[in-house]
Every structure is written in structure tokens, then in C-alpha cells.
N, C-alpha and C positions, 0 to 999 in steps of 0.2 A: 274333164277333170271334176273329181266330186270337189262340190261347196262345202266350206266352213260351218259349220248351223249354229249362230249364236242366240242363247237365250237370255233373256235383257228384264229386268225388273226395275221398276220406277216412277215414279207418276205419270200419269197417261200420257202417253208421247205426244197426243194431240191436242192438250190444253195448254192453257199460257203460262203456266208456271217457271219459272229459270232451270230447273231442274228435267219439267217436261222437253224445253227446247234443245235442251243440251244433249238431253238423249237422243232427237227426234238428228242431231247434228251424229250425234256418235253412230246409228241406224243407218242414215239414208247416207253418210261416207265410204259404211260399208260395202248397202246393196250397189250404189253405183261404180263398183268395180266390179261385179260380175260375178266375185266369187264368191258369195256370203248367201245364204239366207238367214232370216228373224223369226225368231219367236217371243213376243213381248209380255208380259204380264204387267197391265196397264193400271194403276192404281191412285189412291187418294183422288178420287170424285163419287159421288155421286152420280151414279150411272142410270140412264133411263132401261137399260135391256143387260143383257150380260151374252151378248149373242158375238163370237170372234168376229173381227173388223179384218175385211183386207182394203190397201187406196189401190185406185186405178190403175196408178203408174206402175206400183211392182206386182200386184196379185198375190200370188199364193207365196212369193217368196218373202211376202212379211202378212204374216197372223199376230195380230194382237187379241188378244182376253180380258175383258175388261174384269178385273177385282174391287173387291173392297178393301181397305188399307193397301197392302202390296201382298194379298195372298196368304194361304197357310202353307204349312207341310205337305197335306193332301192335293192340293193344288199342283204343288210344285212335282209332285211324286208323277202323278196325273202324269201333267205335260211332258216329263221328261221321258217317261214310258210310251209318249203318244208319237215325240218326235226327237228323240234320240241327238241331245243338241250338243254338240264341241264342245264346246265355252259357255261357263253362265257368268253374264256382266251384272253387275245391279251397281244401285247409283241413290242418295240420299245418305241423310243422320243415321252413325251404328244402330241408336237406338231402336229403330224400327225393325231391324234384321238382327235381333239376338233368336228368334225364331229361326231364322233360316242357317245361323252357326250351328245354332242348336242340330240340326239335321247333315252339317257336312261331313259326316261321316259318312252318308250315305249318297253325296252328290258328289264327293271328291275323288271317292274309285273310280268315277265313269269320265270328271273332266275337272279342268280346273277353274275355280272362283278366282275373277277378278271383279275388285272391289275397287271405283270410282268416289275418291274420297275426300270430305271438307273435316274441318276441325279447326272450331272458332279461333281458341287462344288455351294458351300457357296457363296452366300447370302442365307437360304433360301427361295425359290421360293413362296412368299404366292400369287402370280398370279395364282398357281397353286389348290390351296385348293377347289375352285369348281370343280373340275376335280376329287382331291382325295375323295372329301365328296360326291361326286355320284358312288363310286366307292363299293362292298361290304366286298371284300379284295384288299391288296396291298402286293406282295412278293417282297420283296427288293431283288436286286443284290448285292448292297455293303452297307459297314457299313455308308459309307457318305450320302449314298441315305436314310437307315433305319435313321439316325438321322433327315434328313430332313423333311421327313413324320412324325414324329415324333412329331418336332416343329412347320409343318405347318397344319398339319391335326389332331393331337393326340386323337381324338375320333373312328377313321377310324381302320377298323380291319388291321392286319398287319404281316408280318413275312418275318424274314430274311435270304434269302434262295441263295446263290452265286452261279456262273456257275463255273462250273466243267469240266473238260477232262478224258477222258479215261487212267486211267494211266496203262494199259496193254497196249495199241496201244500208245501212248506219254511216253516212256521210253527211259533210257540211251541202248544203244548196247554197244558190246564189241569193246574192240581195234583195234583187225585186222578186224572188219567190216568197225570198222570208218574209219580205215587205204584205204582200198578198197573204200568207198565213195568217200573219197577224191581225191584216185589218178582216180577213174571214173570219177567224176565230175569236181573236178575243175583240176587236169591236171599239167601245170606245176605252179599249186597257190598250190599248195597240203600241201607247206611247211609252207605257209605263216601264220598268228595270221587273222582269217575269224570273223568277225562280220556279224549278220543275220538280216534283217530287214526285218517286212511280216506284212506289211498293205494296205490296201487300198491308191493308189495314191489320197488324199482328201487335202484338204487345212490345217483342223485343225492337220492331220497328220506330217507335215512339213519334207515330204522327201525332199524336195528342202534343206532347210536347213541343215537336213543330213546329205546330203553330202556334200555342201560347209565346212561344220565343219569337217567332217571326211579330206578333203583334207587339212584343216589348220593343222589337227591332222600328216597325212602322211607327211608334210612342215617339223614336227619337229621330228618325227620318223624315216622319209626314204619312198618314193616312193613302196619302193618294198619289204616291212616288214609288209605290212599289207591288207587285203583286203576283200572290203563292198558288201556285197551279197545281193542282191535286191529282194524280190519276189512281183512284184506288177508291174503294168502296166504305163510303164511311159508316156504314153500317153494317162491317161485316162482324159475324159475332166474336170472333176471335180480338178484336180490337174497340177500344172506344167509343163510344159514337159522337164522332166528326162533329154535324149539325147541330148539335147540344154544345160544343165545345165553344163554335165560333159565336153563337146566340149567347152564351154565358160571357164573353168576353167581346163583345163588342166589334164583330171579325165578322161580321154577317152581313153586310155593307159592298161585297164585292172583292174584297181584301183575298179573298180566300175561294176557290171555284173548284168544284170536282169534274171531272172525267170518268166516266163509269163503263163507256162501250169497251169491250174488250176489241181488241183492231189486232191487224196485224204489223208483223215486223216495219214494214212500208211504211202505214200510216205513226203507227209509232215516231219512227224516224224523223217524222214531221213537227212533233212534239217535241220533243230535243230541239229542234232547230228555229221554232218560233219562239225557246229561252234563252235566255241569257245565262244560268248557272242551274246546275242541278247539283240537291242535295240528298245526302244518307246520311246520318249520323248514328246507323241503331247500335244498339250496345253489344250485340253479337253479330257478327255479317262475315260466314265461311268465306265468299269471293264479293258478291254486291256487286249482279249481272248491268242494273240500270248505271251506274256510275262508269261503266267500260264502254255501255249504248251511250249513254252522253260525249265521254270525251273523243270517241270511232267519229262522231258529227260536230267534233274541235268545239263542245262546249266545256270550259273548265267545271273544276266539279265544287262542293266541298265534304268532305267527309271525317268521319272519323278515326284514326287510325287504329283499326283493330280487325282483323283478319284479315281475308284480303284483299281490303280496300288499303292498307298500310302499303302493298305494292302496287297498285293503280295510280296509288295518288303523285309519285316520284320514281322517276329512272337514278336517282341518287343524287341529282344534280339539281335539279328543278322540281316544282311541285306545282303540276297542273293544276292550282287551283289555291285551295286551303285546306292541308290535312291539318285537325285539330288534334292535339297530345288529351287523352281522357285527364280528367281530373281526378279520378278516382275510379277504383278495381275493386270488386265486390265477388268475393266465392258466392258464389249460387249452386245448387246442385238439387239432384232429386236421390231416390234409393241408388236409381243402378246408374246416375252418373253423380256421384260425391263429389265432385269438386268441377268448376270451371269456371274463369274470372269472367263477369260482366263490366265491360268499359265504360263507363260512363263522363259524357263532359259535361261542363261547365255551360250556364246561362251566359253570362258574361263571355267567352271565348266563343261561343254560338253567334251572339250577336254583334261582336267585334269580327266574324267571320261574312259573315253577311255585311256588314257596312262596307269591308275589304275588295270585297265584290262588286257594292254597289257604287263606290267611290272611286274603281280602278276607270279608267280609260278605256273608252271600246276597242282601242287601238291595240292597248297591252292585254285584253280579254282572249281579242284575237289570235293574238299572237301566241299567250298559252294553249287554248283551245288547238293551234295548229302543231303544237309542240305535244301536246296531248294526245293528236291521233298519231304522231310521229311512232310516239310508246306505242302504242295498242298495237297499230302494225308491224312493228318490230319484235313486239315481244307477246303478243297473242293474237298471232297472225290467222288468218281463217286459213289461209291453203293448207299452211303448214300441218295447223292443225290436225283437218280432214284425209291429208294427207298419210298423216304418222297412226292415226287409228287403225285403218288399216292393218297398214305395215306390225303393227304394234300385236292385233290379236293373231296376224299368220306368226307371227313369232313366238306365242306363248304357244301356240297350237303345235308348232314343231317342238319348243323346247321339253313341251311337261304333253303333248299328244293326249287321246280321250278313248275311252270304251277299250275297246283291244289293244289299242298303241297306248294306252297311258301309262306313263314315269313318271319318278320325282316323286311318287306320294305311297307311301304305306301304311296300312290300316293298323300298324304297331311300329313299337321300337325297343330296342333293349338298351337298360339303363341298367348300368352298377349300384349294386346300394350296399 
């Protein structure tokens, strides 16, 4: 039986990005049923070579390319003449593929575009609707995004389909493992109430403001009762600089510790599990991959409620943790996206959020934490997940077919005027 040939655009399937693993899950779902091959166009890094990568395990039936950004026209034109692919998936912010709309006119004859989609918050985006209406499916990440598309495209095929973690590798450990983490890692913090934060050093992230909160938080706690675990690069140019923050404010004492190795999913998981609470609060977060790794390892979280961490953080009924309501919603926008609220909360609800935390019972911690993985497996479940991808692209591939067998799409249409 001839394979499916899917061609996938995204940031490099093999770096650690949320966006990278989500793919590398959306890929390797495929090839291990037997019926798929890949063609990736591996993008946003800095590449030492630009020479196609194949891994061990599947060979030739996954070629990745490594690009700069996520590729041009020419690129794409390239590939698709090189290896004739079914389906092209891509995955990330519209904003970076107004280039590749730009050319569906000439990719949609031969197959169809599905578009893997986040979208922070409300207003919806109807700058967006050319984008979603040349599109021939839309898999939502979050329910905020599926409402979106919803409102602004509602003829556009669609489904809502959330990222997931492994929750055999993202679980809780026992005690005396955790016990042993602690005193290996953090030493003599071992004892201390550990909050975890694992983002990317970015603007919209607001580790800067982290920690200055976290220190108004320690002002009214105790210095030496509590301590903020960093894994993320304080020096990346896209963000702040960390080290300066905490020397300026008197956080430089211990209070505050980065993690900079990049690890994998495994060791990760071990990081989750020697905290007590992990936090996001950024002012924009499509889904907010580390708050789902936390509560998969029954640690409650706290967050923000604003994309889709607002469905993370409650099954409707409980709230794993502390979702905080923003204080205030601020338009932000650029040329080609005019309008989209930034959430932003409150000092005060931050650090009433943190005390909350730190003044609950390990008992009742626990207890959320295990009601927390409850959700994730129930409702962004890995099998099911890996399972429906699949299932998901043989079904667009018979409905809308490619190259010879392609339907559903014409290169015109007659309108009355």
C-alpha cells in the first residue's frame, strides 16, 4: 500500500522548544503506524550545516531540512517538486506563514493545508480569516483558539485537538526519590517550600517580574522559607537579564537559582517533582506546555488565566492549583496583527497566590496535585492523542485527496455581482 507523504513545517522537530516537541509527537505518531512518510522543514534555530538529517530509527522515511525562520516560497516549491507530499501540516504563530498563504494557491491544487493552531485571547482576530479560509483544515490547540476560528472563519473545516505529555515519563515519583532529589540538587534548600518556573527567558513571559514578586513575596514570608527555581536562560537576548535583576534587588543570596542545561523529557520530569508548585503567569500563553508537565507529576500549578492555561488550571469544578483572574487587559498589536488583549495581573493577587500555596497543607497540595493529573489524563490524554493524529490526517487525505485525486478545492469560483 502506497504511504501517506506528509510535509510538516515548524521549528526543528529536534530542539526543546513546545512547539518543537509537539511536532516531533505529531511525526513520530505518524511514522509508527507504518503508513506515513515525513518531510520536515526544520526551522527557527540557528543551524550549524543545512545538510537533510535523517534519525536511526526511521531512515529515509523522515527527511528533515534544516531552515532559517520556517523557509521561503522557493524552498517550499523546492521540496514539494522533490518529493511529491499528500498533506502539508505546519504548526506555530499565523504571523510567520502569511508567506506560505501567500503561495496557496499554488500548494492547494496538489493537497491540502492543515494548519495546527494556538490563538492567545479575545478579540477575535477577523485580520485573520484570509488565512483561515485558505486553509483546508484547522486543529485547534485550545478551546479559546476553537471558539475563535469558530467566530471568525465558521465555514473552515476544524477540530479540537490539545497538546499532551507523556504521562508515563511526566509523573509523580515516590518520596524517598523525591527526598534524594532534593538533597542532590538543591543541597542545603532541601528543606525549603521550591516553586519551579520553566520558560523561555521572552518578554511576554515576565520572569523579570517573577521574581521581583517572588521577593516582595519572601519580604513577607522570610528570606529563608522559600525558594524560586529557574530553568531558563537568564541571559537570553529576547528577555531581561535575570542576574542583574536579582543583584539589584537583593535576590542574589540564594533566593533565586537557574538551571540552564537543556535535559530531556526524563530528567525534566525530575524537576517538577523536587517542587512544590510551578508557576506561569505570562500575559499571553496559546496553551503553557510546562504547567500540563507539572500537574502530569500531581504538582499543582499557579497561573494566569488567559489562553490555555484558563483550561489547565480547572475541570470546572476544582482548580488545580491557583488560577489568578488578570487585573487588567491591554490591546496590544503590531501592523498585521491590530488588535489582541495582553492579560495582565496583579502584584498583590501574585503574592496572595504564592502565600496560598505556601501556607496550604502538603496534605491538601497533594491532594490537588493528584486531582490535577486526574485532568491531564482525562482530558489530554497521550494515547488518545497519538492515536487520533493519525487517524485524523488518513481522513483529510481521503476527504479532500492530493496530486491526481485532489477535491474540495478550485482554483476559482463564480460569484453574482
Amino acid at each position: 500500500m502506497k504511504k501517506i507523504k506528509v510535509m510538516t513545517i515548524s521549528d526543528m522537530p529536534f530542539s526543546v522548544s513546545g512547539v518543537a516537541h509537539q511536532t516531533k509527537i505529531f511525526i513520530e505518531s505518524l511514522l509508527k503506524t507504518g503508513e506515513f512518510e515525513i518531510v520536515s522543514l526544520g526551522g527557527l534555530l540557528k543551524h550549524d550545516n543545512y545538510n537533510p538529517i535523517k534519525t536511526k530509527e526511521y531512515g529515509d522515511a523522515w527527511i528533515t531540512y534544516p531552515v532559517d525562520k520556517f523557509g521561503t516560497p522557493d524552498i517550499v516549491r523546492t521540496v514539494i517538486k522533490m518529493h511529491k507530499p499528500d498533506v502539508l501540516w505546519f504548526m506555530t504563530d499565523p504571523r510567520y506563514f502569511e508567506w506560505l498563504w501567500a503561495i496557496e494557491d499554488e500548494i492547494r491544487p496538489l493537497m491540502p493545508m492543515v494548519y495546527y493552531h494556538v490563538w492567545d485571547n479575545h478579540p477575535a482576530p477577523l485580520f485573520n480569516k484570509p488565512y483561515y479560509d485558505s486553509t483546508d483544515k484547522i486543529v485547534t490547540i485550545s478551546k479559546v483558539t476553537d471558539e475563535i476560528v469558530s467566530e471568525v472563519s465558521p465555514e473552515t473545516d476544524r477540530e479540537y485537538l490539545p497538546h499532551s505529555v507523556h504521562s508515563e515519563v511526566f509523573k509523580a515519583h515516590t518520596d524517598e526519590v523525591v527526598d534524594k532529589l532534593r538533597t542532590d540538587n538543591l543541597k542545603e534548600d532541601k528543606d525549603k517550600f521550591i516553586f519551579f518556573w520553566n520558560n523561555r527567558n521572552a518578554r511576554r513571559k515576565l520572569a523579570g517580574t517573577v521574581i521581583y514578586w517572588f521577593g516582595k513575596f519572601l519580604d513577607e514570608v522570610g528570606h529563608d522559607k522559600a525558594k524560586l527555581l529557574m530553568h531558563t536562560e537568564p541571559h537570553d537576548p529576547n528577555g531581561p537579564n535575570l542576574t542583574d535583576i536579582l543583584s539589584r534587588f537583593g535576590l542574589d543570596k540564594g533566593q533565586v537559582s537557574f538551571s540552564t542545561t537543556k535535559m530531556p523529557p526524563e530528567q525534566l520530569a525530575m524537576m517538577y517533582n523536587l517542587a512544590d508548585c510551578t508557576i506561569n503567569i505570562s500575559d499571553a500563553e496559546g496553551f503553557g506546555l510546562s504547567t500540563l508537565e507539572s500537574l502530569s507529576c500531581e504538582r499543582p500549578v499557579i497561573v494566569n488565566k488567559t489562553g490555555g492555561l484558563k483550561e489547565q488550571i480547572t475541570d470546572g469544578k476544582c482548580e488545580f492549583g491557583v488560577g489568578i483572574d488578570p487585573a487588567s487587559q491591554i490591546i496590544v498589536g503590531t501592523q498585521n496583527v491590530p488588535y489582541i488583549y495582553e492579560d495582565r495581573v496583579a502584584e498583590r493577587d501574585f503574592v496572595a497566590a504564592l502565600k496560598k500555596m505556601y501556607e496550604m497543607s502538603p496534605e491538601d497540595r497533594r491532594e490537588l496535585g493528584r486531582k490535577g493529573r486526574a485532568h491531564v489524563v482525562k482530558n489530554y490524554n497521550f494515547e488518545n492523542i497519538v492515536k487520533r493524529w493519525p487517524e485524523l490526517i488518513k481522513e483529510i487525505h481521503k476527504k479532500y485527496g492530493s496530486w491526481d485525486t485532489r477535491k474540495g478545492y478550485a482554483l476559482w469560483e463564480l460569484k453574482e455581482v
